[in-house]
C-alpha positions as CSV (number, residue, x, y, z in Angstrom):
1,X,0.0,0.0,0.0
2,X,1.2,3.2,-0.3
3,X,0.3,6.1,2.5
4,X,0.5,9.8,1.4
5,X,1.0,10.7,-2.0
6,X,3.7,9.5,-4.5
7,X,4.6,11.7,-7.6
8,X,6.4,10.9,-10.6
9,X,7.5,13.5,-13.2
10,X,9.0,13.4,-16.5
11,X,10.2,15.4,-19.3
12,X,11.5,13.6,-22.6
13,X,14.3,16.1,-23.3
14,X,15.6,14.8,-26.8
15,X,14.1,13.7,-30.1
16,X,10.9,11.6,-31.0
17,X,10.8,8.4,-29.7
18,X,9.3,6.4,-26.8
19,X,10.9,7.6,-23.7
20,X,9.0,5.3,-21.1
21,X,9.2,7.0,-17.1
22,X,7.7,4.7,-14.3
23,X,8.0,2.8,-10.8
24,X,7.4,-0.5,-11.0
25,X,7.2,-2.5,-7.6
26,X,7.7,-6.2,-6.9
27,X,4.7,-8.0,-6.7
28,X,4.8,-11.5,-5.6
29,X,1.5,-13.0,-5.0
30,X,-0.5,-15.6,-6.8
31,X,-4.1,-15.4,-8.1
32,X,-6.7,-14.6,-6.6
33,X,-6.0,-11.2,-6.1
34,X,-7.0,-7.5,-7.2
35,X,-4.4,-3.9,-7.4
36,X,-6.4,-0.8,-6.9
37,X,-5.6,2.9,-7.3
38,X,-6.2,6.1,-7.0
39,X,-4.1,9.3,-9.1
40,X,-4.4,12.6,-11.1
41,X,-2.3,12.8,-14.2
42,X,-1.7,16.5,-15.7
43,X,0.3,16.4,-19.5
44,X,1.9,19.8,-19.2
45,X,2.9,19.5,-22.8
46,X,1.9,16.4,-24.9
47,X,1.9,14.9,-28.7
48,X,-1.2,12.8,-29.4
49,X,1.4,9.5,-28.4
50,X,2.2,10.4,-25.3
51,X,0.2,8.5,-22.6
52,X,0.4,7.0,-18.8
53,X,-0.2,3.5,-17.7
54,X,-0.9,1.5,-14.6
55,X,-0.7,-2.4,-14.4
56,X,1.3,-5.3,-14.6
57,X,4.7,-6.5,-16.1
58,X,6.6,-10.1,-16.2
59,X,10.1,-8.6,-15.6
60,X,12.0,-5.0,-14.8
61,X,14.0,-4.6,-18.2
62,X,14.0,-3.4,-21.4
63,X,12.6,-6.6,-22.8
64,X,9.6,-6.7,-20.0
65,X,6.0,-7.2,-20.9
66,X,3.8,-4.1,-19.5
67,X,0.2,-4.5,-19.6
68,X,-2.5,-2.4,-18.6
69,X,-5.0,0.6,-18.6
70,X,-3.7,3.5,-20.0
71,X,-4.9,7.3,-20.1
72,X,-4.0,9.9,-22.8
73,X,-5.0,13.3,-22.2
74,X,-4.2,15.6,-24.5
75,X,-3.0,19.3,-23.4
76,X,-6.3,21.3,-23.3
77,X,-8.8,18.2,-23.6
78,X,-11.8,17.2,-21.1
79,X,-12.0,13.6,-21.7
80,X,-9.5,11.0,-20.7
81,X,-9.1,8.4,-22.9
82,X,-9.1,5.0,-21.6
83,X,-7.8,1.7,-23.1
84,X,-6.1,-1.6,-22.5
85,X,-2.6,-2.2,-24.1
86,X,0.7,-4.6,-23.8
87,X,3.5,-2.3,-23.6
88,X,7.5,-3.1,-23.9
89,X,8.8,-2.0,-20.5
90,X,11.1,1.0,-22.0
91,X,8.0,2.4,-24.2
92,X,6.8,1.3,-27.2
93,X,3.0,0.2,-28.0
94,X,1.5,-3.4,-28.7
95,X,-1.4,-4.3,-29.4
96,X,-4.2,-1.7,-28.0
97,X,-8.6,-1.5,-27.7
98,X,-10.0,1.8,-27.1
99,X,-13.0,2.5,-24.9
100,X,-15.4,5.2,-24.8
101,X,-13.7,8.2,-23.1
102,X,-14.5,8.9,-19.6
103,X,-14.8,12.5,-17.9
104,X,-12.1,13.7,-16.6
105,X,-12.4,13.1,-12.3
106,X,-10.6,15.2,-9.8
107,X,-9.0,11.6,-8.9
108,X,-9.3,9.2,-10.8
109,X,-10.4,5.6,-9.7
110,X,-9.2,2.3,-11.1
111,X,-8.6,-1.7,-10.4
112,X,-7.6,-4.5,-12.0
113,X,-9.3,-8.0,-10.8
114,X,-7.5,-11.3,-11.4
115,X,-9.8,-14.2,-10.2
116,X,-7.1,-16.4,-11.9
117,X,-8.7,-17.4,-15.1
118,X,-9.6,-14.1,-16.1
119,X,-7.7,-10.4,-15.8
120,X,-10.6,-7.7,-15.5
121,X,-10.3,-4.0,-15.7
122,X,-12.1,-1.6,-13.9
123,X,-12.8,2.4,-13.5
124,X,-15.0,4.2,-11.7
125,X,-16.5,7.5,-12.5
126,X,-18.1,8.3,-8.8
127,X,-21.0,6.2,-9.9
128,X,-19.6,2.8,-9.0
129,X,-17.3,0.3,-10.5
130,X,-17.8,-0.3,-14.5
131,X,-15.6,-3.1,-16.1
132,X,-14.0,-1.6,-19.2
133,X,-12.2,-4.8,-20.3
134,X,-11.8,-8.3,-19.7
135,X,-9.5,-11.0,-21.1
136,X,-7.9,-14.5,-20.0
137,X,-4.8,-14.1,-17.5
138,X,-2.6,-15.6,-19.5
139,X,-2.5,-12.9,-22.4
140,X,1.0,-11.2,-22.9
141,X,1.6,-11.1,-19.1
142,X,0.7,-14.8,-17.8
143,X,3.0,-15.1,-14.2
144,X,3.2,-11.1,-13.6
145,X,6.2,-10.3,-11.2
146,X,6.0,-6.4,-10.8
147,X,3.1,-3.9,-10.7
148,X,3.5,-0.2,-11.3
149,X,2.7,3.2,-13.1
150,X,3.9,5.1,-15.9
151,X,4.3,7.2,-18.9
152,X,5.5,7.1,-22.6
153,X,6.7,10.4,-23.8
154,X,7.2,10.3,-27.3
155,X,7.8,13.9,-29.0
156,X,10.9,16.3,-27.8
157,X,10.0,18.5,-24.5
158,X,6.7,16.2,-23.9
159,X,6.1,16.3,-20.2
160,X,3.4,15.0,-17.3
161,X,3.1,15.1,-13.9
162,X,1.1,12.3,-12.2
163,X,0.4,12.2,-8.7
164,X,0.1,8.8,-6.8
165,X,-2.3,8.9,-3.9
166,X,-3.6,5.0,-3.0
167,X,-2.4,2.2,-3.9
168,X,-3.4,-1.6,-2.4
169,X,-2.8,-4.9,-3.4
170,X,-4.8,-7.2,-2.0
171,X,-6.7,-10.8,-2.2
C-alpha cells in the first residue's frame, strides 16, 4: 500500500521516440488477487502519443511485458481516454482496444481483478465500479512479477506530472 502521496514527473528532453518513465514494484503474489488505485495525471505538454499507464509487467528490463489501462489526455482536452494495451517496459506500443472516453475526475479511480482465469479491468466514474475490459490471465503477461505506473513520452520536451495517492494490493 502506499500512505501519502507519490509523484512521478518526467520530461523527454531529446528527439521523437518512446521515452518510457515509471515505478514498477515487486509484486509477488498468486491469483486470486485485485491492485487498486487512485491518481491525477496532468500532460503539461503532450503529442497525441504520449500517454500513462498502470498495471502489470513479467520482468524489470528493457525486454519486460507491461500491460494495462492506460490514459491519454491531450493538453487542453476534457476527456481522458481509456484503453487496455501490452507495452514493452522502455515504451513502445502493442497491441491496444479503445473505450469510450471517460470525464475527466478530480481523482481518478481504477482496479484491476485477477480471479485467476480471467484479468478484468475496472474504472469508476463516482458512480460505482464499471468493467472496461476483460480477457484471459494468461495474455502477454501470464505469471506477472511487478506492478506499477507510468508514462510514454514520445515527442521532444513532452512532459506530465502524475500524482500517486492510494495504492493496495490485496486478495
Amino acid at each position: 500500500s502506499v500512505a501519502g502521496a507519490v509523484q512521478l514527473s518526467a520530461l523527454n528532453p531529446g528527439g521523437s521516440g518512446y521515452n518510457f518513465q515509471g515505478m514498477l514494484t515487486p509484486l509477488s503474489m498468486t491469483t486470486p488477487y485485485t491492485i487498486e488505485i487512485a491518481f491525477t495525471l496532468e500532460q503539461l505538454s503532450a503529442g497525441p502519443y504520449t500517454l500513462c499507464q498502470w498495471g502489470v509487467a513479467d520482468g524489470n528490463s528493457p525486454a519486460s511485458n507491461f500491460l494495462g489501462q492506460g490514459w491519454g489526455n491531450p493538453v487542453g482536452g476534457g476527456a481522458e481516454t481509456v484503453f487496455v494495451s501490452a507495452f514493452n517496459a522502455m515504451g513502445g506500443a502493442g497491441r491496444g482496444i479503445q473505450a469510450p472516453p471517460i470525464v475527466s475526475q478530480p481523482v481518478t479511480r481504477v482496479k484491476m481483478v485477477d480471479d485467476g482465469t480471467n484479468r478484468g479491468w475496472y474504472y469508476n466514474t463516482g458512480s460505482g465500479w464499471h468493467l472496461q475490459f476483460s480477457e484471459g490471465d494468461t495474455a502477454d503477461v501470464s505469471s506477472p512479477s511487478y506492478w506499477g505506473i507510468g508514462c510514454s513520452l514520445y515527442g521532444t520536451n513532452d512532459q506530465f506530472q502524475l500524482t500517486l495517492y492510494h495504492a493496495s494490493v490485496h486478495h
